[in-house]
GUVOMI-878606 format. One line per 10 residues: number of its first residue (from 0); their letters; for each residue x, y, z of C-alpha. Coordinates in steps of 0.02 Angstrom, whole numbers, plus 32768, in hexadecimal, padded with zeros to 4 digits. Layout:
NUM	A	X Y Z; ... $
REM end
This chain:
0	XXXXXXXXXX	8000 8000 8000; 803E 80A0 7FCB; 7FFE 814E 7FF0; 7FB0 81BF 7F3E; 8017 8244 7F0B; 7F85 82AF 7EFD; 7F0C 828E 7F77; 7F7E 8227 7FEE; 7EE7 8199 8007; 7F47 80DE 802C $
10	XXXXXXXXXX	7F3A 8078 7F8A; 7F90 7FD6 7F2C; 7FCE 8013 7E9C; 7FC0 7F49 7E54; 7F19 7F34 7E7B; 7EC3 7FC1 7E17; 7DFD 7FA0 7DD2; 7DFB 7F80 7D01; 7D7D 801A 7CE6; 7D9D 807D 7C63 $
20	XXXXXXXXXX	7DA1 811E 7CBB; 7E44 80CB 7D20; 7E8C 807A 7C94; 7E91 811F 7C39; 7EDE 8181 7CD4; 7F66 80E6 7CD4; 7F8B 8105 7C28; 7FA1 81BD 7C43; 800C 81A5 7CDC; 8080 814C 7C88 $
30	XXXXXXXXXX	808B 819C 7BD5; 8062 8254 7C0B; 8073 8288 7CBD; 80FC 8219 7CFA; 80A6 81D3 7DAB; 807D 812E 7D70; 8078 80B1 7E0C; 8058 8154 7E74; 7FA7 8194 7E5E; 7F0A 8124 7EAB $
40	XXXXXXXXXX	7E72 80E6 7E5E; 7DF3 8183 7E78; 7E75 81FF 7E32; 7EAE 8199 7D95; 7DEE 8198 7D71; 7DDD 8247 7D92; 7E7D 8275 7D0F; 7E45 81D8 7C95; 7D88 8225 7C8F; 7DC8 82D6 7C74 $
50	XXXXXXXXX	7E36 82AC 7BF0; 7DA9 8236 7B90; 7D38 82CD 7B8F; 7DAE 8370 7B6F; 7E64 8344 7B33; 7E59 8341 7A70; 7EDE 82C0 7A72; 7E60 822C 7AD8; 7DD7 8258 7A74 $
REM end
């Protein structure tokens, strides 16, 4: 269990849910923002539903 690096809430960054909200958040960690492994399950939904619906480069 590791702590978010945004929100700080405990999570286990190999034991994420396969929505596509998170998966899309995982793929941006990793490719854009450079937190992969770092940011928990509510926040990679947050930036992976955000991105789906306003960066040109999702859509």
């Amino acid at each position: 269990m590791i702590g978010c690096c945004h929100c700080g809430e405990e999570f286990d960054p190999d034991n994420l849910p396969d929505d596509a909200a998170v998966q899309a958040g995982i793929i941006l960690a990793a490719e854009r923002y450079d937190d992969a492994g770092k940011v928990c399950a509510n926040c990679l939904a947050s930036r992976g539903c955000l991105a789906m619906m306003y960066d040109p480069e999702c859509q």
